[in-house]
C-alpha positions in Angstrom: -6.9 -8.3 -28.5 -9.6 -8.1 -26.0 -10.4 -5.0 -24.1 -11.2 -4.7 -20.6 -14.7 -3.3 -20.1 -16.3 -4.5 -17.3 -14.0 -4.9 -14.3 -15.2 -6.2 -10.4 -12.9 -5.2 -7.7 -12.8 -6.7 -4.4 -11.1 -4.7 -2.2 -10.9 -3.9 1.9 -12.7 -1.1 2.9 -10.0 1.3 3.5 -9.4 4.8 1.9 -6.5 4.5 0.2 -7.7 1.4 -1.7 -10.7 3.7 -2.5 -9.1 6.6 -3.1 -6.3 5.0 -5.2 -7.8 1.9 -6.7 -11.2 2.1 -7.3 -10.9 5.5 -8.3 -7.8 4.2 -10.7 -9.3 1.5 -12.2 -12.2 4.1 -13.1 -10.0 6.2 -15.0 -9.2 3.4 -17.5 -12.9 4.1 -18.8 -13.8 0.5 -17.8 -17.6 0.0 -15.8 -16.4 -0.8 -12.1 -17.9 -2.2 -9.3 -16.6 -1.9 -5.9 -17.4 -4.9 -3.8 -15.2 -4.1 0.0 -14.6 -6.2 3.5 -13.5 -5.1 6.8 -11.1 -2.3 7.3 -8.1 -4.9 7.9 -6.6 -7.3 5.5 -8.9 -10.2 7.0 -11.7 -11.5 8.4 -13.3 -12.2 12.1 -12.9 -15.4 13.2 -15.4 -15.6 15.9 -19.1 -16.9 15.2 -20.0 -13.5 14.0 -17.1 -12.9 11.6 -17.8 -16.8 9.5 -21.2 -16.1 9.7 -20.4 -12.5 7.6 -17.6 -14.2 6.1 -20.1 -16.9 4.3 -23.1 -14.2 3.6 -19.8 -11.7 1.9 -18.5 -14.5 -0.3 -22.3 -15.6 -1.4 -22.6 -11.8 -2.4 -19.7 -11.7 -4.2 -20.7 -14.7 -6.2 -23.9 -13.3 -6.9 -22.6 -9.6 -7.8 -20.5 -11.6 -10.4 -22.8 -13.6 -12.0 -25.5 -10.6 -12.8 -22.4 -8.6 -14.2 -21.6 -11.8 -16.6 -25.2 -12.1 -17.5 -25.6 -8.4 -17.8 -23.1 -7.6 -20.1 -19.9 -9.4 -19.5 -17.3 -9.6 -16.4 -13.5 -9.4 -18.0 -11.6 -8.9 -15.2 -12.1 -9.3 -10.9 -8.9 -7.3 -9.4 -8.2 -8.9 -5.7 -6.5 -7.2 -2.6 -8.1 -10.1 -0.6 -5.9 -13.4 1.3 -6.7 -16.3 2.2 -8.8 -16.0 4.7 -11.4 -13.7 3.1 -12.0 -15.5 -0.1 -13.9 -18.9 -0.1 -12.2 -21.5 -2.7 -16.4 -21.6 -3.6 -16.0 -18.3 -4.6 -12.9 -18.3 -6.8 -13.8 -21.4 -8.2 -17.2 -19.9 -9.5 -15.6 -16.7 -10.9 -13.3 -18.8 -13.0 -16.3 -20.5 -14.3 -17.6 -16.9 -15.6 -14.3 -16.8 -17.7 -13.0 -13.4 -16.6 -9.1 -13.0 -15.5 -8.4 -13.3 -12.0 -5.7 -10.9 -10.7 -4.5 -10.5 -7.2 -2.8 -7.7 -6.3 -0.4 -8.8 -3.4 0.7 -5.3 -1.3 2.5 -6.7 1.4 4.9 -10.2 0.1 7.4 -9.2 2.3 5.5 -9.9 5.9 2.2 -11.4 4.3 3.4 -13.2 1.2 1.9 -17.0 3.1 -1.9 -16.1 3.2 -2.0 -15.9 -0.6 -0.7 -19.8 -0.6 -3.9 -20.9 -1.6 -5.9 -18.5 -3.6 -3.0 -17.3 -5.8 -4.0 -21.2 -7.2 -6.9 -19.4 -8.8 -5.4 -16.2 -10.3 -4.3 -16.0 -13.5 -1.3 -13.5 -12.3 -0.3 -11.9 -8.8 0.9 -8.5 -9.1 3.3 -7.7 -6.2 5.1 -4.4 -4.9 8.4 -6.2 -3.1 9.9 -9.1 -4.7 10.1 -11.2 -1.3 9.2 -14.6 -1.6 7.9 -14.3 -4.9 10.2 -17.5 -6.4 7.9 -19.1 -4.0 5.1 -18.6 -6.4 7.3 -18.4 -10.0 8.4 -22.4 -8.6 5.0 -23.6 -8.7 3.6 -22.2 -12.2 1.6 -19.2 -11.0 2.3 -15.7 -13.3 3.6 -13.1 -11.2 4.1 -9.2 -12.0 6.4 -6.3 -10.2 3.8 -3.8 -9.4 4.2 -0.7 -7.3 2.4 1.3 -5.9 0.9 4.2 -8.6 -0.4 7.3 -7.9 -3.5 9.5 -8.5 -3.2 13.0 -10.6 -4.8 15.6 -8.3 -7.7 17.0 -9.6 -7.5 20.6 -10.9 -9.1 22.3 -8.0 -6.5 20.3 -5.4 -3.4 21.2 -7.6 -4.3 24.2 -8.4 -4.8 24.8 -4.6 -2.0 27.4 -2.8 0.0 25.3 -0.9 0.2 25.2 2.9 3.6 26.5 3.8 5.8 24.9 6.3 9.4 25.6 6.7 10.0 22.1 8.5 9.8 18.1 7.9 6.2 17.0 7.8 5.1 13.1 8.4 1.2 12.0 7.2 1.1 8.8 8.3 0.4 5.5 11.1 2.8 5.5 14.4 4.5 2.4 13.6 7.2 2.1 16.7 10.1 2.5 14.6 9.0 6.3 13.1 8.3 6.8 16.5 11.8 7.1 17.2 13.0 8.6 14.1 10.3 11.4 14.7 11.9 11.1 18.0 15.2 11.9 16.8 14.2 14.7 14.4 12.0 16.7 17.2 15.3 16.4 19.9 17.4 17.7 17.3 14.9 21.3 17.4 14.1 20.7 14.2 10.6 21.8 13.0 8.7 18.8 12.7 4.7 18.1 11.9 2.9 14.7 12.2 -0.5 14.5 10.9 -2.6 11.1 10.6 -4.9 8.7 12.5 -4.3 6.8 15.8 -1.5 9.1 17.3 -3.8 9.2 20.0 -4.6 5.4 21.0 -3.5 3.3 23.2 -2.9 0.9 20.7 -3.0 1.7 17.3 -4.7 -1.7 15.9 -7.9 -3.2 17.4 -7.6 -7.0 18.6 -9.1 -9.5 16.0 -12.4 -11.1 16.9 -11.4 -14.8 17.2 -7.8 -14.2 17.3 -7.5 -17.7 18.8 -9.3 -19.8 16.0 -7.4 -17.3 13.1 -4.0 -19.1 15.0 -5.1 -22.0 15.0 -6.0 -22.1 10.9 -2.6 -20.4 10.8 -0.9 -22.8 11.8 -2.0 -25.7 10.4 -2.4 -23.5 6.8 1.0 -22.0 7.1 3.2 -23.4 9.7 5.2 -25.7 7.3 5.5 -23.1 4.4 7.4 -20.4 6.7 9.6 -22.8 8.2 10.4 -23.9 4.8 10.6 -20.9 3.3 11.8 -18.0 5.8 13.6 -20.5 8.2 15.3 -19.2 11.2 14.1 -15.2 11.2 10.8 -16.7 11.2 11.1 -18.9 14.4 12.6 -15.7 15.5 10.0 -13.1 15.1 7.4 -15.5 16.3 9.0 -15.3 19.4 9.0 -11.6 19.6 5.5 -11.8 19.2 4.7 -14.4 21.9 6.6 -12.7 24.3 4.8 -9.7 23.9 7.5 -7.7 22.4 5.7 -6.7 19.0 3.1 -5.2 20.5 2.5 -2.4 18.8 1.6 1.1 21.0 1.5 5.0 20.5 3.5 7.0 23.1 2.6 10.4 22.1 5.1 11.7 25.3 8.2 11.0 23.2 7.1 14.2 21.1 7.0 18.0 21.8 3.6 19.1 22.4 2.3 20.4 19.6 4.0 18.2 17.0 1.2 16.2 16.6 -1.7 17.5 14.3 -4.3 14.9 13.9 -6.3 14.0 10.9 -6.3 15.9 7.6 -8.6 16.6 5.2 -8.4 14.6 1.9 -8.4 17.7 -0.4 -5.5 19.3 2.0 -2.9 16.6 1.0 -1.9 17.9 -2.3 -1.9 21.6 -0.6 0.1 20.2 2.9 3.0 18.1 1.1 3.7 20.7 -1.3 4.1 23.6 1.0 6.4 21.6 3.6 10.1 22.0 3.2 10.4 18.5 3.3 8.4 15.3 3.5 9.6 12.3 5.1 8.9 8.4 4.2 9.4 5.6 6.1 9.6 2.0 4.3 11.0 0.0 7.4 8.6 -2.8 8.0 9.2 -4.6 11.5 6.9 -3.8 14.4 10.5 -3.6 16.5 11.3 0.0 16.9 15.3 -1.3 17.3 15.1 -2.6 13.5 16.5 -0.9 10.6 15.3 -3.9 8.5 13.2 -5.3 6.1 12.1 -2.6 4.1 9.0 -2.2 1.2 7.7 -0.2 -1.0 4.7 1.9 0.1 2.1 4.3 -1.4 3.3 7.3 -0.2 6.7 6.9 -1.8 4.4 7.8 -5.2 1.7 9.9 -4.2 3.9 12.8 -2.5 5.7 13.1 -5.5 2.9 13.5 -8.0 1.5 16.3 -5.8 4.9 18.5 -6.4 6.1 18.0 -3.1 9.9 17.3 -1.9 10.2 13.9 -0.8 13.1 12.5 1.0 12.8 8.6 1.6 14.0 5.3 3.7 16.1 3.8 1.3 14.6 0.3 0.2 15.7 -2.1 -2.6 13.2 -0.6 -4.9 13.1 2.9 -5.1 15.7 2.6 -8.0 13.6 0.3 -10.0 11.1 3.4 -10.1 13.3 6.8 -9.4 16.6 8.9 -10.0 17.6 8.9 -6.3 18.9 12.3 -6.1 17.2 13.6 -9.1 13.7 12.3 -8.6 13.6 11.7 -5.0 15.9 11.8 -2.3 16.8 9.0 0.5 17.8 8.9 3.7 19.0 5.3 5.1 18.5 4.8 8.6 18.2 6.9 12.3 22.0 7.6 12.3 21.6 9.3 9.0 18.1 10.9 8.7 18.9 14.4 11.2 21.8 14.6 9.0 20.0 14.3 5.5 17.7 16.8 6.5 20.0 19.6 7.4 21.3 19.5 4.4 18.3 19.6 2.2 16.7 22.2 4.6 19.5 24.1 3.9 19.0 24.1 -0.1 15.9 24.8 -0.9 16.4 25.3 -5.2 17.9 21.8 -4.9 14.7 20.6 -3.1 12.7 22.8 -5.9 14.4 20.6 -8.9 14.0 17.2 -6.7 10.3 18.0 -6.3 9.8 19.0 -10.2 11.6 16.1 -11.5 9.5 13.9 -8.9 6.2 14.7 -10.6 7.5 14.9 -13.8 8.3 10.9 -13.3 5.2 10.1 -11.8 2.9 11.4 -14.7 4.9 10.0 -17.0 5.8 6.2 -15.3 4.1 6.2 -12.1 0.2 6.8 -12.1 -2.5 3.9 -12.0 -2.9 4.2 -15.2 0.3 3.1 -15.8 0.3 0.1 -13.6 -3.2 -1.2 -14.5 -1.7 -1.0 -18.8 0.9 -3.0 -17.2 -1.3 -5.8 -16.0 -3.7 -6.0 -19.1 -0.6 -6.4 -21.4 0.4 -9.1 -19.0 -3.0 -10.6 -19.7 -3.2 -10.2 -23.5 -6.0 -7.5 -23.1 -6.3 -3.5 -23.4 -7.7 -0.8 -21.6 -10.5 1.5 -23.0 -8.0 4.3 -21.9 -4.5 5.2 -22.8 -1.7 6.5 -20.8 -1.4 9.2 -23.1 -4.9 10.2 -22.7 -4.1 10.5 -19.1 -0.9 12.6 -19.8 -2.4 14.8 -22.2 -5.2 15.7 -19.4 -2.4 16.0 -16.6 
């Protein structure tokens, strides 16, 4: 059985997939290299963006070519669409024989611009099951994956943590946590909010050539989503032409104060294990009115493995990973969430015994480790690593 040694990841040039990742796939004791676009999920579409777009794909061939010739290339690990990968490109790195792997984050709301790469890959790893029989019907391997999570170093667990007596939130002002943080602050409950854009005007910048990127959509993907989503599809594109998705911060709908700002990296471990309780969100729609779809996310593992209490928006997931009640908690929608949080802030050993059990699971199911040993036995291969190498360190 082969072992993967040499791995190239192509990723966009956000944090987390830094952070988690790179940094992950670094702890299976394989050689990475880190090749990153833009800080969205896609490309420009304007003169400047195919002109970077062409020069990013002929560096990528290149990087993988001198890691073949220089002592092998056994695996290229994708969170790229469509859009940002050249059928050049994935065409040549089949031609160097490593395994092609796309790791898919969002198939409930993005599933279509994987349509034609995923003809490349020798499996697509995914974190909601939406849409994948799409992909299962026409012969391409597919893998549940969620989201893992990353051991905190000693000096960040070992850290005092930052007490707070309240419900904290670390993450983006979609609309519909807007009004859930809405309802917890008019309840007088004590409520922090700590990440970036609280304080635009709009939360996510306009994409250069947003007119060509339609047009491509639509003749790419127009006839897939009608086939495939039907009716809710017709219906969201017009909630996005009539200007109702747009997606904006009102920071007035909070007490002053609630809002913190950024946060150091090395604080997060510190911040979620000293709050009383922290809140996730896994509603997807940019319609604040919405209780519905719902996905998987990050944070629903990397709270969690820092010891902290984490209570939840119920999605169809969560039980394929967790003990709800014994691992992690769940509230369902607004009706329910001021509700759910009395009564945990009320009960704090309960909370203690959530939070313990929480990390236990992680360490032991729910780390990158984990999910990268899932993909190489998916592939025939092994990891220079073992998860027990990992736990006996943790």
């Amino acid at each position: 059985m082969s072992i993967i040694r040499r791995v190239l990841l192509i990723i966009c040039d956000t944090s987390w997939m830094h952070a988690h990742l790179a940094a992950g796939w670094r702890l299976t004791g394989a050689t990475v290299a880190v090749e990153q676009f833009g800080s969205t999920m896609g490309r420009g579409w304007d003169a400047a963006g195919e002109r970077e777009h062409r020069e990013r794909n002929a560096r990528w061939r290149k990087v993988a070519s001198d890691m073949a010739a220089g002592g092998g290339l056994d695996l290229i690990f994708l969170v790229a669409l469509d859009d940002v990968l050249e059928d050049e490109t994935l065409i040549h790195f089949r031609r160097l024989g490593a395994k092609l792997v796309l790791y898919h984050v969002d198939m409930l709301s993005q599933w279509y611009r994987s349509i034609r790469s995923s003809r490349f890959m020798d499996l697509v790893c995914y974190a909601a099951a939406d849409h994948v029989k799409y992909f299962q019907e026409r012969g391409i391997k597919t893998l549940r994956l969620g989201f893992g999570a990353i051991v905190p170093p000693g000096d960040e667990a070992a850290a005092p943590p930052i007490r707070y007596d309240g419900v904290l939130y670390m993450g983006s002002p979609w609309p519909y946590r807007q009004r859930v943080l809405k309802e917890i602050a008019q309840a007088g409950i004590a409520l922090r909010v700590y990440g970036n854009n609280w304080h635009a005007e709009r939360p996510w910048p306009a994409i250069p050539g947003a007119r060509a990127k339609l047009m491509h959509d639509l003749g790419a993907y127009l006839l897939p989503r009608l086939r495939e989503e039907g009716l809710p599809f017709v219906r969201g594109m017009a909630r996005r032409w009539s200007g109702r998705e747009r997606a904006t911060v009102d920071v007035a709908v909070l007490p002053a104060g609630v809002i913190c700002g950024r946060y150091e990296t090395d604080e997060f471990a510190a911040l979620v294990r000293g709050a009383a309780i922290n809140i996730g969100f896994t509603q997807m729609d940019a319609d604040p009115r919405r209780e519905q779809p719902r996905q998987l996310r990050l944070r629903d593992f990397e709270i969690p493995a820092c010891g902290g209490f984490y209570l939840a928006q119920s999605c169809p997931e969560l039980p394929l990973y967790y003990d709800i009640g014994r691992d992690i908690a769940v509230w369902d929608c607004a009706a329910d969430v001021v509700e759910r949080i009395d009564y945990y802030l009320t009960r704090p050993d309960e909370r203690a015994a959530i939070a313990r059990a929480g990390r236990r699971r992680v360490l032991l199911n729910h780390t990158w480790l984990h999910r990268f040993a899932s993909i190489a036995e998916a592939l025939g291969m092994t990891l220079p690593a073992s998860v027990e190498t990992e736990a006996s360190v943790a």
